[in-house]
N, C-alpha and C positions, 0 to 999 in steps of 0.2 A: 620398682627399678632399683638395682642394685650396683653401687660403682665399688670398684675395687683399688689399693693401695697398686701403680704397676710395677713398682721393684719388687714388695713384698707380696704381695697376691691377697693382703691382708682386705676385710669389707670396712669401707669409710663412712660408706652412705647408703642406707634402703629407706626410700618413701615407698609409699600407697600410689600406684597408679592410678585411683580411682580419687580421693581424695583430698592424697595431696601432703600426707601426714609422714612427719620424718622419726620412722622409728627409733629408739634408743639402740646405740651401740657402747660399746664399753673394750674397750681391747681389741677389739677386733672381733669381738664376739654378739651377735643378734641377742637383746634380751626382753625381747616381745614377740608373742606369737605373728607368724604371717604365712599366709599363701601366696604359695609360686606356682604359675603355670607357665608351662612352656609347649607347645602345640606348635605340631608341624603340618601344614595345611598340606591335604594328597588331591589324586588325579581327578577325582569327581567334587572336589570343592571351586568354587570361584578365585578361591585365593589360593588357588594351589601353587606351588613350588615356595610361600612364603613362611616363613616360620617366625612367632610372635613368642614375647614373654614378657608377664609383667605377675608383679607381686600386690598382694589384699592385705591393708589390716585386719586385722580381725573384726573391727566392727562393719565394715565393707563387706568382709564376707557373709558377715552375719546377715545384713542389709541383702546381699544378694541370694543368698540359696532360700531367705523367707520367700522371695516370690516364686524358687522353682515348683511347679506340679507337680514333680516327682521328688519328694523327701531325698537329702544326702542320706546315703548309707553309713552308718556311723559303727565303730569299733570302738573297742577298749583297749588301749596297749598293756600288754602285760609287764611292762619290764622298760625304763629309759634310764637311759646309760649313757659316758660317756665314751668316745672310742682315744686312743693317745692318737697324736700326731709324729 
């Protein structure tokens, strides 16, 4: 979960939806890894028309895809950068 500054659009606060845990921010800037999903539920779901989002620590995440059956698919990035605002 993520709340944001509403004058400046700056990020205040991201915790762990799963845990609970309030990541480190610094200026307005995230300085902890995390997953964000945001899934939009379609016609042949039970939740369809609702759209969900919530953010993982990292150790959550980790906690979670150990139990998936099918391995994440993982990459290597070649290149992180920042972009100017």
């Amino acid at each position: 979960m993520r709340k944001y500054d509403k004058k400046t659009n700056e990020l205040e606060l991201a915790v762990c939806n799963c845990c609970g845990k309030q990541l480190l921010i610094e200026n307005g800037v995230l300085k902890e890894g995390i997953c964000s999903v945001d899934v939009t539920w379609g016609y042949f779901s039970k939740k369809d028309t609702s759209i969900h989002h919530f953010d993982l620590c990292e150790e959550c995440y980790d906690k979670l895809t150990a139990q998936f059956a099918v391995p994440v698919k993982e990459e290597e990035e070649t290149e992180v950068g920042w972009t100017s605002l």
